[in-house]
N, C-alpha and C positions, 0 to 999 in steps of 0.2 A: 504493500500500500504506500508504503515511504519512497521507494522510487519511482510508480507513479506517480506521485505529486509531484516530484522532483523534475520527470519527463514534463510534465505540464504547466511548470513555473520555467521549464525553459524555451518550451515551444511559445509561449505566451512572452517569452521575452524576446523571440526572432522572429514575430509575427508583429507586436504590439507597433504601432506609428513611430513614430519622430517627431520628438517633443523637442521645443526649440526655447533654449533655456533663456537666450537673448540674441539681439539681432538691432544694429546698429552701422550709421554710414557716419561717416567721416569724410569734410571734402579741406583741403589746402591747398595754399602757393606758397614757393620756395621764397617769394618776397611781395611786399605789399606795396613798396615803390618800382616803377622799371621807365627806364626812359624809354622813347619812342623809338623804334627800329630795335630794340631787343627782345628776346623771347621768356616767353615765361613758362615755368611748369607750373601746371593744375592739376593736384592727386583727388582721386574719388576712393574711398577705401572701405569694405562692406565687408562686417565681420558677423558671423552668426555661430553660434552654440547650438550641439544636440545633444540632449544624453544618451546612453547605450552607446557612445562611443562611433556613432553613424552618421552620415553629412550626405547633404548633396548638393549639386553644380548648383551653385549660380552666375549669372553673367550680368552683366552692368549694362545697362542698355547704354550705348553712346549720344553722348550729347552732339548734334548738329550745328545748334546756332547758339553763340554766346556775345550777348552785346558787347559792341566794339571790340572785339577781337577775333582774328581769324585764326583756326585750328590748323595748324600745318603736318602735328600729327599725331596717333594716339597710338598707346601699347597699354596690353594687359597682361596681366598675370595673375598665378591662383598658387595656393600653399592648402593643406590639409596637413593639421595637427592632430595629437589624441594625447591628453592628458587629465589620467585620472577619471578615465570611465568618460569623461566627455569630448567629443568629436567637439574640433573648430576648424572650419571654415573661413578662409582669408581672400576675398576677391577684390582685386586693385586694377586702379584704367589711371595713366597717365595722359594726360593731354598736353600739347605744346603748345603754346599760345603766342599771335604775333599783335600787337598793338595795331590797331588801323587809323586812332588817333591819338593827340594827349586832350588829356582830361580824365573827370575821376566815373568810374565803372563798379557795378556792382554786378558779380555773378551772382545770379541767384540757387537759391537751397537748389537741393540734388532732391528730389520725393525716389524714395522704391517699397514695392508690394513684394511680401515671399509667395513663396505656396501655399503658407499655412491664413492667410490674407492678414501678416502683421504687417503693417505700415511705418517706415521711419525716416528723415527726411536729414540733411546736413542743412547747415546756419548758411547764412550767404555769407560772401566777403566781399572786402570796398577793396577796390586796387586804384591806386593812383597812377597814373600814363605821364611822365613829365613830357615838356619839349625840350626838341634838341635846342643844342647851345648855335647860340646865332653869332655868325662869325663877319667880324666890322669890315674886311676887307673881301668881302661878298661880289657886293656892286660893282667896286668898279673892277674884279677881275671880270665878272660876267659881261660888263661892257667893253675890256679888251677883248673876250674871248667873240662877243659877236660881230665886233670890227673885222677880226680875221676871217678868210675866207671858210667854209667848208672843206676844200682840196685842200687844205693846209694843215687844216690842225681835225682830220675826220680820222686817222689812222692813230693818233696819239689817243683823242678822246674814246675809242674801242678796245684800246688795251689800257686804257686805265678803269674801263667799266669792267670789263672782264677780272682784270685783278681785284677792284674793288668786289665784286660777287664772289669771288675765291676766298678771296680773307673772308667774306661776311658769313659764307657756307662754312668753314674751317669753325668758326668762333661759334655757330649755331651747335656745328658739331661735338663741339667739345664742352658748352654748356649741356647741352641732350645727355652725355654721357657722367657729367661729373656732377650734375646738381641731384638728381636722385639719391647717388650714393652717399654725399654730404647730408642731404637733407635724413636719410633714414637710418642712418650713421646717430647724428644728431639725437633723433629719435630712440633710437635702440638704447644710447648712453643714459638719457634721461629717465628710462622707464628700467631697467636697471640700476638706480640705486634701491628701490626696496624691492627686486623680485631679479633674479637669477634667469638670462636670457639669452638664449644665441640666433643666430641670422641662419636663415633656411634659403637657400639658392630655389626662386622658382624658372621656371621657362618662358619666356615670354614670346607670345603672338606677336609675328607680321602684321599688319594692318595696313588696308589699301598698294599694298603688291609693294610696301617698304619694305630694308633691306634690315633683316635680324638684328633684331635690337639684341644689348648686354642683359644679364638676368636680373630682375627684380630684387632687392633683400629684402624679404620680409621673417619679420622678428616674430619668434614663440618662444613659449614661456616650456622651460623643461620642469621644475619645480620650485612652488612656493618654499624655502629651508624657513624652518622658525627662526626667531631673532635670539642670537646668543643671550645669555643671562647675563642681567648686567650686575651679578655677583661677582665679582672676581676670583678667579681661581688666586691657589694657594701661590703666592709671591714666590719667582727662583730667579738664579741668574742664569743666561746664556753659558757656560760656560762649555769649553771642550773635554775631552776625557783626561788628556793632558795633567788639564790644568788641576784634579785633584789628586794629584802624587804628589802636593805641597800646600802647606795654605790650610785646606779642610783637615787634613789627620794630625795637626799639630800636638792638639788636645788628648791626642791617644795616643801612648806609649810602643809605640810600632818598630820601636828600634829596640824591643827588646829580645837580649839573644836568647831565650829559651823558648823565644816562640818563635822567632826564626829558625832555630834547630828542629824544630816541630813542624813545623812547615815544610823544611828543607825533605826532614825525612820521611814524609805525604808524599813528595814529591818523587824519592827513590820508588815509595812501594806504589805506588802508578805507575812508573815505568816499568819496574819487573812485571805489573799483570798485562801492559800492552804490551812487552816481549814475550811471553808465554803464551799468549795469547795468538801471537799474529803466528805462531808456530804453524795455525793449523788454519788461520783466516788470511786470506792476500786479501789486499784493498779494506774499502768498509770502512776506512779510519773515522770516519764521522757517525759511525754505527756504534765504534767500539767507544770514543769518544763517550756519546751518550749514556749506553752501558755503564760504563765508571761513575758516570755524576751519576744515575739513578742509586748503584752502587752506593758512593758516598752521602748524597744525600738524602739518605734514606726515603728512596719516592721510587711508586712500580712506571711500568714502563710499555709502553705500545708499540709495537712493531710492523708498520706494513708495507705489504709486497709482494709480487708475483714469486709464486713459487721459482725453489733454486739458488737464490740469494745470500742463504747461506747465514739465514734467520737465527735459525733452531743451533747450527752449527756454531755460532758466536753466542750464542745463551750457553750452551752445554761447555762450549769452552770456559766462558767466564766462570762458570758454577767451580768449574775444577781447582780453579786458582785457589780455594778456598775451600779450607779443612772446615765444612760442616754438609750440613745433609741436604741432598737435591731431588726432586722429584720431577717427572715428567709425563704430562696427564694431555691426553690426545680428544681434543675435545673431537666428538659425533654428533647426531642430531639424534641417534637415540640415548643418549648418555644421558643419567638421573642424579637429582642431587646428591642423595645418597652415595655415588660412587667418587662424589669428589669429598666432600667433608666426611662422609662414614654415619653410622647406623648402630642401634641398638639389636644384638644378636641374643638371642635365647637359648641360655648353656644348659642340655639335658642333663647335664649329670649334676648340675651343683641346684637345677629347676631356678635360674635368676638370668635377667637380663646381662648383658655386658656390653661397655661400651667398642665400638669396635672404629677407630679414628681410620679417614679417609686418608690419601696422599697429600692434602691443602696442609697436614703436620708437618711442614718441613721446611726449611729456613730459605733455600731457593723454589720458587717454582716456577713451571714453566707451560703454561697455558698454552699448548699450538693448537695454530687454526682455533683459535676461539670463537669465531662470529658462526661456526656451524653448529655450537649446541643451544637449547632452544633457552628462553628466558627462565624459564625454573632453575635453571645450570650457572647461569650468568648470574643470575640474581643471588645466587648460594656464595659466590666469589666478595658481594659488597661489603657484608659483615666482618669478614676478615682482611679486606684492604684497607678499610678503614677503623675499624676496631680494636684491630690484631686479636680476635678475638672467632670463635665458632660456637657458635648452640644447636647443641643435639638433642632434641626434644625438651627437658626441661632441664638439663645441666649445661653448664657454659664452661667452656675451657681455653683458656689463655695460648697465644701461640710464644713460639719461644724466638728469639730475637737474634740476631736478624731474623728480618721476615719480609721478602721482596718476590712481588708478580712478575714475569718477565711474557707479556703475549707477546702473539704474532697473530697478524689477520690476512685474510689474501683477498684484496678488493677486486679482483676481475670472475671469482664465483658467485652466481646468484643462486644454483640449484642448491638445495640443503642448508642455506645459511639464514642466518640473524641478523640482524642489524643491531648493533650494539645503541642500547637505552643511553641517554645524555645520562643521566645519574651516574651509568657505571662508566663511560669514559670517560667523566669528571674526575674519579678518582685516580687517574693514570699519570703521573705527574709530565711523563712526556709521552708524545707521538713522533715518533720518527717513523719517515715516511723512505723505507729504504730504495736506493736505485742501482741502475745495471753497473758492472764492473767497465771497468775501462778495455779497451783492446788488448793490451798488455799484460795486465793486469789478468786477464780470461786466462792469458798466452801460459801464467803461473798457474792456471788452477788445473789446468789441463793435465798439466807435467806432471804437476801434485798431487792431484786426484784420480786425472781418469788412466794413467800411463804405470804408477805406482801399485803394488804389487797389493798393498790394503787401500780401498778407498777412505774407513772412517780411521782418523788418525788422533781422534781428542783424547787417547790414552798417551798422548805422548808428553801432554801438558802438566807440569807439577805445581800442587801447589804454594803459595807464597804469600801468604796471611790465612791468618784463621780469623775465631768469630769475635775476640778480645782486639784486636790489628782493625776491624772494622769498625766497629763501637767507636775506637777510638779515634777514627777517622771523621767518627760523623760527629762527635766533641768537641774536633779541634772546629770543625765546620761553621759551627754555632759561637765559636769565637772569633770567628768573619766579621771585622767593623763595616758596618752598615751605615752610610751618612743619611746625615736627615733630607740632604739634597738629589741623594740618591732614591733613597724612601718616595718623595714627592713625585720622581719623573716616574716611577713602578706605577704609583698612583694613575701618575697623569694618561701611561697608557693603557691603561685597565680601563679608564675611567671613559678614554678615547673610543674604545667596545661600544660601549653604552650611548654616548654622547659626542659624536663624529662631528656633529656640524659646530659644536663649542668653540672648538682644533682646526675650524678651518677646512675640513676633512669630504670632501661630497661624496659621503658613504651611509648617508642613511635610508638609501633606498634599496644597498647590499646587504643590512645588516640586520637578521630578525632577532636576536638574541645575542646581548655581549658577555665578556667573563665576568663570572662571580667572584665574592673575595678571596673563594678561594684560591684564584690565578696571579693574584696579591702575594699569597702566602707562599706560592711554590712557584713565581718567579725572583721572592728575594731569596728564599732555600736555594733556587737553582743556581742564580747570579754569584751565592756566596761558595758552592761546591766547585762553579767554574774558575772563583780566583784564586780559593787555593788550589787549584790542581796547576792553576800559571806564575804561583808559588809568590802570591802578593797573601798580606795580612788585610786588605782592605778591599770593596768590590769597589769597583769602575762602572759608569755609565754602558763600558763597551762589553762586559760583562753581562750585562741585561741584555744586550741586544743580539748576542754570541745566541741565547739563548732562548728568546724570544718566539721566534715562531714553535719550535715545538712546545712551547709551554700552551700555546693560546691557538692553535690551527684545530683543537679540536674541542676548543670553547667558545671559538666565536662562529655563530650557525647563519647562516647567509641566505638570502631570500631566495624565494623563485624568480623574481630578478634577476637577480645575480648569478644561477642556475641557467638562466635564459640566455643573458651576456655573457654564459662563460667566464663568469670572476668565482675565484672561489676561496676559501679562508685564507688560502695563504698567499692571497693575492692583495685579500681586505689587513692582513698583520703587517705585508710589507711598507702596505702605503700608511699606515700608522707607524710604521718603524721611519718611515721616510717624515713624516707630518710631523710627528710631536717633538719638541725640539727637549734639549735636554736642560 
């Protein structure tokens, strides 16, 4: 029953007339003085509104006769707009005007009728015709020139009427071509200060067997933006990334050596897991990159990519580095909560329940292909990314720490899969979005994998910290100095999500939803895990930015807009990373 009515609210909506919201002429001259022997432009310009987003032709009827002045020639032009469910309609006639004398003239009102029989008329205007300038030594040339014969001076006087009509043609020409564009110019500037507007090229009619006019500008409006707040954002200075490696960390004791030693040697055991690591991974550096800062600061992590990439293969490797326990759970689409968190089992011989814990008990894990099991499955995962924590029927039981998600997803399946809920990829701290190897870089995997006598080689990796070496990593993390100036620009583009047109930004027809605070929280975590891994005590502006788009490409949700144009989150983070200043 609900989709018939649906079918009949829409047949009733491509059947129903053409309602005409407004309907209005406009007529102008480029000036209200012109001396005699110049020409003048006369615009007629007929705009009308329809809703449902639908218009039709209309034409100007041409004006014939206009006192004192003769029409030398006319052109039209037509634009169609749609903005915001309403159709508009732009139909323009230019006229050329030539003075037949001086003195002062009134065009009168333009009257037109639509289809719907609304009526609406333009204002007249006064044009004033001066005379030319009367020139004193007139006379008596005119009386030498009649003294002389005919045969004498009949050859001079034809080439000076001839040049005279060449320049006069030239100077016709070039008013015809430049005063339109100045006058609508003019126009376009004006009507853009409170509304956001661009010039639409139309085509312009021949008239009476003239020779192709240039095209029309006629101006439409792309979107009303609201008016910024005139609250002020939080006060900062311009400043470069530079410029806070002096100055701002004065205040904090940065030069002391036990935290540089600590730092220093963050810095050792990062390198020993991207050398162990890359044992069995070629390329990816931006993969493994990531890995480590989910690693250290303590956030799970999103993975995707076409199968092959070598996903699962740098998960399993990272886990090795590290003396604690890892699981690996193959998400399906008939997979049950039950098999990820565990179940209460019934012991015959003692007659009592028992708890019997899933594979999610375990310090790494490793969710592949996670968008193919169905939301019961997904949803079992929230409790414990967020909580650290599982409940199995009515007991809860604390996970043991570390305790890190590592998915993967492959976005080119749609048979068997899920789409993963915003809730649950909120909790992901990052999304990295993996890509193909390089030529070279294939050239190593080949040799190393497919030519090599074992294909899987992660047993060759050893490890190089344990769960105590981690802790302490994400410790020193948290004693990451954080300036108040840096704090503000996190703000600023979080805040940029939400409120694009604040920032200057023309994205709020991209953006149906921006990040929450918690994109706040886990891009200053992220910012402070990427400075000490570049072996600074303090984060930097460029540190946010390093990190930026994986924090927010799969927080900030983008319209069908933007779906339509082809823009897509990380298209809407860049031009925030490019916009907000720091």
């Amino acid at each position: 029953m609900r989709r018939i009515f649906v079918l009949i609210l829409a047949l009733l909506a491509v059947v129903s007339p053409i309602y005409a919201v407004s309907f209005s002429i406009e007529a102008s001259v480029d000036k209200d003085k012109v001396e005699f022997g110049e020409s003048l432009q006369f615009v007629v310009t007929l705009t009308q509104e329809y809703t449902y987003g639908r218009t039709q032709n209309l034409q100007i009827p041409q004006i014939s006769n206009i006192p004192g002045f003769d029409i030398a020639s006319t052109r039209s032009g037509q634009s169609t707009t749609i903005v915001n469910g309403v159709g508009q309609l732009k139909s323009q006639m230019v006229y050329e005007l030539v003075p037949q004398k001086a003195g002062e003239f009134v065009i009168p009102a333009f009257n037109f009728k639509n289809q719907n029989g609304e009526e609406a008329s333009s204002k007249p205007i006064k044009v004033t015709v001066m005379p030319p300038p009367v020139n004193g030594s007139s006379s008596s040339d005119d009386s030498e020139d009649d003294a002389k014969s005919p045969s004498e001076e009949g050859e001079p006087k034809a080439s000076n009427s001839i040049f005279k009509a060449l320049l006069m043609l030239g100077f016709i020409l070039l008013l015809f071509i430049a005063i339109p564009f100045i006058y609508l110019n003019q126009k376009a500037k004006k009507i853009a200060k409170n509304t956001k507007w661009e010039e639409d090229a139309v085509i312009v009619e021949a008239k009476n067997n003239e020779t192709q006019a240039p095209p029309i500008k006629v101006v439409k409006p792309v979107k009303k933006a609201p008016e910024a707040s005139k609250t002020a954002k939080t006060n900062y200075s311009s400043k470069k990334s530079s410029d806070y490696n002096s100055g701002d960390y004065k205040k904090m004791n940065l030069d002391n050596p036990e935290l540089q030693k600590r730092i220093e040697l963050a810095g050792e055991t990062v390198e020993k897991i991207r050398k162990e690591v890359k044992k069995v991974l070629v390329g990816q550096d931006e993969l493994l990159d990531f890995l480590i800062l989910a690693l250290v600061s303590d956030g799970h992590i999103l993975l995707e990519g076409v199968p092959g990439l070598a996903k699962t293969l740098a998960i399993k490797a990272l886990a090795r580095t590290v003396k604690t326990d890892f699981s690996r759970i193959q998400f399906t689409p008939d997979l049950l909560p039950a098999d990820l968190i565990g179940t209460r089992i019934f012991n015959q011989k003692t007659n009592e329940f028992q708890t019997h814990k899933g594979p999610i008990f375990s310090n790494f894990v490793l969710a592949d292909e996670i968008n193919r099991a169905p939301a019961k499955v997904q949803s079992a995962l929230l409790e414990s990314m967020e909580e650290r924590q599982v409940t199995i029927e009515h007991e809860t039981f604390k996970l043991t720490e570390p305790f890190l998600v590592l998915a993967t997803q492959n976005p080119i399946e749609t048979e068997g899969t899920y789409t993963l809920s915003e809730a649950q990829v909120d909790r992901f701290l990052f999304k990295v979005v993996v890509e193909y190897p390089s030529f070279d870089e294939e050239r190593i995997i080949v040799k190393r994998m497919g030519l090599a006598e074992k294909s899987h080689q992660v047993g060759i990796v050893e490890p190089v910290l344990d769960v105590k070496d981690i802790i302490a990593l994400r410790t020193l993390t948290q004693e990451i100095y954080v300036d108040d100036k840096v704090v503000d620009y996190i703000l600023r583009i979080v805040d940029a999500t939400r409120s694009p047109q604040e920032y200057g930004l023309d994205l709020s027809n991209y953006i149906r939803f921006g990040a929450s605070p918690r994109a706040s929280i886990y891009l200053t975590r992220a910012a402070r895990a990427h400075a000490l891994i570049k072996g600074r005590a303090y984060v930097l502006p460029d540190d946010v930015k390093a990190v930026m788009t994986e924090v927010l490409r799969h927080r900030v949700i983008p319209t069908y807009e933007a779906e339509a144009d082809e823009v897509d989150s990380d298209a809407i983070v860049e031009t925030i990373k490019q916009g907000v200043p720091v």
